[in-house]
C-alpha positions in Angstrom: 96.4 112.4 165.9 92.8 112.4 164.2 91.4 114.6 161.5 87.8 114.5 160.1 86.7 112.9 156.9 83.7 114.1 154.9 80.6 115.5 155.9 80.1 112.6 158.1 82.7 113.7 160.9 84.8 110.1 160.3 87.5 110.2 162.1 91.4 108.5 160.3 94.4 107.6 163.3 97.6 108.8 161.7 98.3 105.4 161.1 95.7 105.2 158.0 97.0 108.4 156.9 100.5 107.2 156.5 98.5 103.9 154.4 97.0 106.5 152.1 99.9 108.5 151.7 101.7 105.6 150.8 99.0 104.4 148.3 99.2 107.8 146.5 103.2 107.9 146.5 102.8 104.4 144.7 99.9 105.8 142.4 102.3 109.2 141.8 105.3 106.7 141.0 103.3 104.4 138.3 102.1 107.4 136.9 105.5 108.7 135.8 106.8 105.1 134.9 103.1 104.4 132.0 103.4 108.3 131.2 107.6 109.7 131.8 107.2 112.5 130.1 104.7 114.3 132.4 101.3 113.8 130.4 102.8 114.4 131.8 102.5 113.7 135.6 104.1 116.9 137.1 102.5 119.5 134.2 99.4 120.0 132.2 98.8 117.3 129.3 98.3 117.9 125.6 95.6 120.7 124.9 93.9 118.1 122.5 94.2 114.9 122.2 94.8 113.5 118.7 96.1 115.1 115.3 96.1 113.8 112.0 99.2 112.8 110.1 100.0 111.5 106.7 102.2 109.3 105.7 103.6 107.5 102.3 104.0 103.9 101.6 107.6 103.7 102.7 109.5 102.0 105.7 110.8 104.9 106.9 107.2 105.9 107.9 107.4 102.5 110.3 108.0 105.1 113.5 104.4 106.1 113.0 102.8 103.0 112.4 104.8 101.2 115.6 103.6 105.4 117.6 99.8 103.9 116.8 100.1 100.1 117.1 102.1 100.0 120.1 100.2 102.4 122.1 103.0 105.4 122.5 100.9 108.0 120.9 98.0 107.1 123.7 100.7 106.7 126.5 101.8 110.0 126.4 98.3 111.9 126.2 97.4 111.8 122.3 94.9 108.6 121.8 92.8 110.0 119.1 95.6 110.6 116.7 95.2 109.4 112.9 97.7 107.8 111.1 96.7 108.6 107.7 97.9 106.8 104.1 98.8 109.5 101.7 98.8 108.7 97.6 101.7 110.7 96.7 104.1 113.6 98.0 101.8 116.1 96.2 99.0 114.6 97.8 100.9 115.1 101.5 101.6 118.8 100.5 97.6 119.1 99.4 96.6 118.0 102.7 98.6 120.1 104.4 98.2 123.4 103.3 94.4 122.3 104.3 95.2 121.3 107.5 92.8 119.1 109.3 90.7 122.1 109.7 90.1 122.3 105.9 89.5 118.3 106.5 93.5 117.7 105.9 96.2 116.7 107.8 98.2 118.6 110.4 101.4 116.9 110.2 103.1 113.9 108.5 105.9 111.8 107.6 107.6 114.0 105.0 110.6 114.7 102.6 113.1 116.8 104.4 113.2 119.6 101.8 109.4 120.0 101.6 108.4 121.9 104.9 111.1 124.5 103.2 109.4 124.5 100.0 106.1 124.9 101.4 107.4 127.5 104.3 108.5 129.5 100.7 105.7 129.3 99.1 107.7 127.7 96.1 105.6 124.4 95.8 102.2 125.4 96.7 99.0 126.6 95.0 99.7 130.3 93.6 103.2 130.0 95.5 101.3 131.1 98.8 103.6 130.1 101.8 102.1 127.3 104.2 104.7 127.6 107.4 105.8 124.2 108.8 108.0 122.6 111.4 110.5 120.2 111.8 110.2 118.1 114.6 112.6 115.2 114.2 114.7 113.2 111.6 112.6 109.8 110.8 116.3 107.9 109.7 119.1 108.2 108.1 120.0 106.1 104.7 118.3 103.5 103.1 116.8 104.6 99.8 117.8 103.3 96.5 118.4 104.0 93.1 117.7 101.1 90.7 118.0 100.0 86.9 115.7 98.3 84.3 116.6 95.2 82.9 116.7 96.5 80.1 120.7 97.8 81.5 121.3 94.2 83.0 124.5 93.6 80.9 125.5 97.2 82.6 125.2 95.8 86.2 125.6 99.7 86.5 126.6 100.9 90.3 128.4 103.7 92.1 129.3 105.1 88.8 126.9 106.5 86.6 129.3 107.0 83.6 128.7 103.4 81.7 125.1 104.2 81.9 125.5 108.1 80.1 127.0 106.0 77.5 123.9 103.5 77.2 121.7 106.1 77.3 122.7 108.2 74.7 123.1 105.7 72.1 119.0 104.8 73.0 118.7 108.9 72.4 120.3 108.8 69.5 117.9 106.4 67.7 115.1 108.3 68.7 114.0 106.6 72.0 113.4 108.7 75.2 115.5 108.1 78.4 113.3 109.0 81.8 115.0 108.8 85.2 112.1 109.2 87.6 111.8 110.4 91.3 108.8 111.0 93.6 108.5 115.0 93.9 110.4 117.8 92.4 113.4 118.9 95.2 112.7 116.1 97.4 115.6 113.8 98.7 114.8 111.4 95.7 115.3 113.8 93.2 118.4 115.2 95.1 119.8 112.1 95.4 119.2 110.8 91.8 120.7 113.9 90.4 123.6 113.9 92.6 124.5 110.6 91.1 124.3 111.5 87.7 125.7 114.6 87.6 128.7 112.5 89.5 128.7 110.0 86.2 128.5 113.6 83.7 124.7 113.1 83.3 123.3 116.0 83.0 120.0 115.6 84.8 118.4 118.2 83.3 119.4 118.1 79.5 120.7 114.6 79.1 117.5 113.0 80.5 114.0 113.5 81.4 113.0 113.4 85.0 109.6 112.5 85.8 107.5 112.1 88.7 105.9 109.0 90.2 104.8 108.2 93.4 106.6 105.6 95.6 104.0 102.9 95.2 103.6 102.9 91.6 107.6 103.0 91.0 107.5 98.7 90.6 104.6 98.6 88.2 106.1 101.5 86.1 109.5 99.9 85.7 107.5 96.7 84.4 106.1 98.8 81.6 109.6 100.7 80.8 108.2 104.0 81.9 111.5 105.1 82.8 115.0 103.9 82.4 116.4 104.3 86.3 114.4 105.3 89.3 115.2 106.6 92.9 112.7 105.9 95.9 112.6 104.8 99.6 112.1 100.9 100.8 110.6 98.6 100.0 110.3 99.4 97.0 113.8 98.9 95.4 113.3 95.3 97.3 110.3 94.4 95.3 111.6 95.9 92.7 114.2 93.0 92.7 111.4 90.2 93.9 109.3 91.3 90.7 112.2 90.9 88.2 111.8 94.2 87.4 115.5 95.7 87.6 118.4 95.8 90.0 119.7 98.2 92.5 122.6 100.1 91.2 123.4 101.6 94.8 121.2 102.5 98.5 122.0 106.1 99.2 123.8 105.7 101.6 126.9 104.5 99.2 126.3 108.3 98.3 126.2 110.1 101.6 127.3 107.9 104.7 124.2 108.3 107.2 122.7 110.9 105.3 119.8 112.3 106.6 116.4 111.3 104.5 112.4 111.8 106.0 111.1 114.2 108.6 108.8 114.4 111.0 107.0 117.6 109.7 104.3 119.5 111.3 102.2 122.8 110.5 103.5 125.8 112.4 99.9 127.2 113.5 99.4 124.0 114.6 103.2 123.7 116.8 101.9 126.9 117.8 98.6 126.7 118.8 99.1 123.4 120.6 102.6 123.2 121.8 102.0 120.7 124.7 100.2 118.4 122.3 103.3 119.1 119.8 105.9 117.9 122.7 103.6 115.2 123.6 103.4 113.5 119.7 107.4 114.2 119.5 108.0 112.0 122.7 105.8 109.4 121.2 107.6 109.3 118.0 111.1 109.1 119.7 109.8 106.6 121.3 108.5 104.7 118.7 112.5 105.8 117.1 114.3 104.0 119.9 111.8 101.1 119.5 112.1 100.4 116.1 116.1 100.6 116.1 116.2 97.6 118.4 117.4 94.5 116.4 115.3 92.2 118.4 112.2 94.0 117.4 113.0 93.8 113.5 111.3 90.8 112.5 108.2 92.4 114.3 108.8 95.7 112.9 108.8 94.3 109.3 105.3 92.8 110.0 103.9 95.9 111.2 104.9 97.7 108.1 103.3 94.8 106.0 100.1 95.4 107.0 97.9 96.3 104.4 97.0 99.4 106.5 100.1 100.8 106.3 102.3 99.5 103.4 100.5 96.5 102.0 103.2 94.4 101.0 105.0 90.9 101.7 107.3 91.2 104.9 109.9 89.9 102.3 110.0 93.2 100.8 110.8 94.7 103.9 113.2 92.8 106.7 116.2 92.2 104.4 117.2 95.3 104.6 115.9 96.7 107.7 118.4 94.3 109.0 121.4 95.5 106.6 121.3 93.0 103.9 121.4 94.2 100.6 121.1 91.9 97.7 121.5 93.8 95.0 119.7 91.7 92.6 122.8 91.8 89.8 124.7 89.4 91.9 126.3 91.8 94.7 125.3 90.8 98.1 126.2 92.5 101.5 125.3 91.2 104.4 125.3 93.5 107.7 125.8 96.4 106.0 126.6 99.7 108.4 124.2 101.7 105.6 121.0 100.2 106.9 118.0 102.4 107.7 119.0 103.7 111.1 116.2 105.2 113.6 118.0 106.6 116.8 121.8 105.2 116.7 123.8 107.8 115.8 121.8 110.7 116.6 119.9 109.9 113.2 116.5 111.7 114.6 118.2 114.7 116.1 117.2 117.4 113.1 120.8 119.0 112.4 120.6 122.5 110.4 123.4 121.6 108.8 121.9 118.4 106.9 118.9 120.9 106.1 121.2 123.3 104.4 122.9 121.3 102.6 119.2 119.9 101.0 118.6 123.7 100.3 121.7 123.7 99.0 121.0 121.9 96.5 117.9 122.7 95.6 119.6 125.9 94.7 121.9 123.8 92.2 119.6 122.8 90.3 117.1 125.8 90.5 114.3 125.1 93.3 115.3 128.0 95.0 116.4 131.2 94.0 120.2 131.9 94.5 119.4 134.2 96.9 117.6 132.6 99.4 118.5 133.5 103.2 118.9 130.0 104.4 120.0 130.1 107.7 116.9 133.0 108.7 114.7 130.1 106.6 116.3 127.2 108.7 115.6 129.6 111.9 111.5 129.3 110.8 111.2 125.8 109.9 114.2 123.8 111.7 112.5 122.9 115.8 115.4 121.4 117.2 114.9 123.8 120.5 111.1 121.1 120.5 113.2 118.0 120.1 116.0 118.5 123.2 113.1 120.1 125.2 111.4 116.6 124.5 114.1 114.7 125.0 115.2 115.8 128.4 111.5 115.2 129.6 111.9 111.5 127.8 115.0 110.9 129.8 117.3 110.5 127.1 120.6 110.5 128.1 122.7 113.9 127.4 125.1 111.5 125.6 122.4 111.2 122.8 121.8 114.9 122.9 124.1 116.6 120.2 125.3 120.0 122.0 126.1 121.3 118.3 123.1 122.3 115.5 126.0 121.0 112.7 127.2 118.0 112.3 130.3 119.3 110.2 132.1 118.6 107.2 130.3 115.6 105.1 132.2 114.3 102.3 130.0 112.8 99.7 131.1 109.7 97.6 132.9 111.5 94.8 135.1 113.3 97.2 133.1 116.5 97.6 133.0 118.3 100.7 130.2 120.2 102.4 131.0 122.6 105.0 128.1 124.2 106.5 130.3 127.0 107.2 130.8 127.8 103.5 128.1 126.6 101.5 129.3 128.3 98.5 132.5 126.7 98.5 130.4 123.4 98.1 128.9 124.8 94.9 131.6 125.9 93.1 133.2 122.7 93.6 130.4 121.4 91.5 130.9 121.1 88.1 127.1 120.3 86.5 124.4 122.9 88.2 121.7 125.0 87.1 123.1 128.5 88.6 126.1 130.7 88.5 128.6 130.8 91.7 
């Protein structure tokens, strides 16, 4: 058997045939192994090839760094992506309602409840709406509420209440008391609250909360700006390595594998560009699975280092990306099962229930109006149809896929209990809020 080649009538036996169909099998098979998800061998690649995202100064932002530095946002069609440092939350939000476009950002490493804020319109200029997407978790646990010196005696922890005491006696002679977190109905000022209301602070009477971005939390502690802080790692770490204060608990003492940052992407974007949007979600899962591994710790802690990206000693950082807290007050756990997790546990599949329990909340203590539709909000912003789709194209294994949008019943350190199926039991339950159940 012959066939002609080309213009110049070359004739191939059937024997070289079978060589080049062979060579192109083998080219076909390396393909899918360098680019699994498709970039996608067997369907049409991303419809552009980079995107801009933003992220804070915080190890939970490490997936993106290890997305860039690894090669994963390039392996599955996106080379030209950006991985952009951020000054603050408000300065994430800023960016983008621009949207690269308006020479912002298009997506970033975010505080769960923002993309709901901004998809309401309730922390943006004039209160117009900027729509966003959830695309994954980034981790579960791992933030950290810490103490000035000036409470050392205190060694103040789980309970809040010896510190109420503390602080109103320094209120009383005339001082202020500031508990600070790093943007108004984020998980910081969720989880701060929480606490204090736990220990009968009043959060919004019995203290001041203030803003400060994560960053600048260490230097502000130094010059007493505030009296107790919440923020993400490694900045309760340094915190400690500075002499500045002590941890009084990681949030996860709080909450059990609670959920904490997103992946968060404009809508028009998502929408505009969904193959690219599947494309920069395999990426990050990747970069998820990666950075969960313990043998790739030590590695991931010097990655975040970099002054690109966080610009701190890798002693602020692998301690406890590896589980071992030292409080800094004398407490130290070693191997603790609170550690930042990645991927174990599904901790990046986006549950709605974790995201209504954050709006939740944030109708406690007045971000959003008591009547706020959550679940047709959660039906806008929440993509976790984009993350299955994703990860059945990455290969995970339908073990790791949760069949179930809830994760159930969470009970939270002081015993109360949030069903997803009766949020307003949760808030009546709740003894100091904002609103009337």
């Amino acid at each position: 058997m012959t066939i002609m080649n080309g213009r110049f009538g070359r004739k191939i036996s059937r024997r070289q045939m079978l060589k080049v169909g062979a060579g192109a099998a083998a080219l076909v098979a390396a393909a899918k192994l360098n680019f699994p998800g498709g970039a996608f061998a067997d369907e049409a690649g991303p419809e552009v090839k980079g995107a801009r995202l933003g992220f804070i100064a915080l190890t939970d932002a490490a997936p993106l760094f290890v997305a860039k530095e690894k090669g994963f946002f390039a392996k599955y069609g996106m080379p030209d992506v950006t991985v952009e440092k951020q000054t603050s939350w408000g300065t994430t939000r800023d960016n983008l309602v621009l949207g690269s476009e308006g020479n912002g950002i298009d997506g970033a490493h975010i505080l769960t409840p923002m993309p709901y804020l901004m998809t309401a319109g309730l922390v943006t200029q004039n209160n117009v709406p900027t729509p966003m997407h959830i695309l994954a978790r980034l981790d579960l646990n791992c933030q950290g509420i810490s103490v000035g010196n000036e409470y050392a005696d205190l060694k103040v922890g789980l309970d809040a209440a010896p510190l109420k005491a503390a602080l109103d006696k320094k209120k009383a002679s005339g001082k202020s008391v500031k508990a600070a977190m790093t943007f108004p109905g984020g998980t910081h000022d969720l989880w701060i609250r929480y606490w204090m209301a736990a220990g009968g602070i009043d959060p919004d009477r019995d203290i001041e909360t203030i803003v400060v971005p994560p960053p600048q939390m260490v230097a502000n502690m130094k010059v007493h700006t505030m009296d107790v802080l919440c923020v993400g790692e490694p900045w309760n770490e340094q915190l400690i390595h500075q002499k500045a204060g002590y941890s009084a608990l990681t949030t996860g003492e709080i909450w059990k594998d609670h959920p904490e940052k997103a992946l968060g992407m404009r809508a028009a974007w998502v929408e505009k560009h969904p193959r690219a949007a599947k494309a920069l979600l395999m990426a990050v899962m990747e970069a998820l699975q990666w950075c969960d591994k313990e043998e790739n710790k030590d590695e991931l802690a010097a990655i975040s280092a970099k002054r690109q990206w966080m610009n701190v000693p890798v002693a602020d950082i692998i301690e406890r990306i590896k589980g071992n807290f030292d409080y800094g007050d004398g407490r130290v756990v070693k191997n603790s099962p609170l550690l930042m997790k990645f991927w174990r546990d599904h901790a990046s599949y986006p549950f709605q229930s974790h995201d209504l329990w954050f709006i939740t909340e944030n109708m406690r203590w007045g971000q959003f109006p008591r009547s706020t539709d959550a679940k047709a909000l959660i039906a806008k912003v929440n993509r976790e149809d984009l993350w299955k789709d994703a990860a059945k194209t990455l290969g995970v294994a339908a073990a790791d896929i949760p069949t179930s949008t809830s994760r159930g019943k969470e009970t939270l350190f002081d015993g109360k209990v949030f069903d997803p199926e009766n949020p307003d039991a949760y808030l009546k339950s709740l003894t100091i809020k904002r609103i009337e159940v």
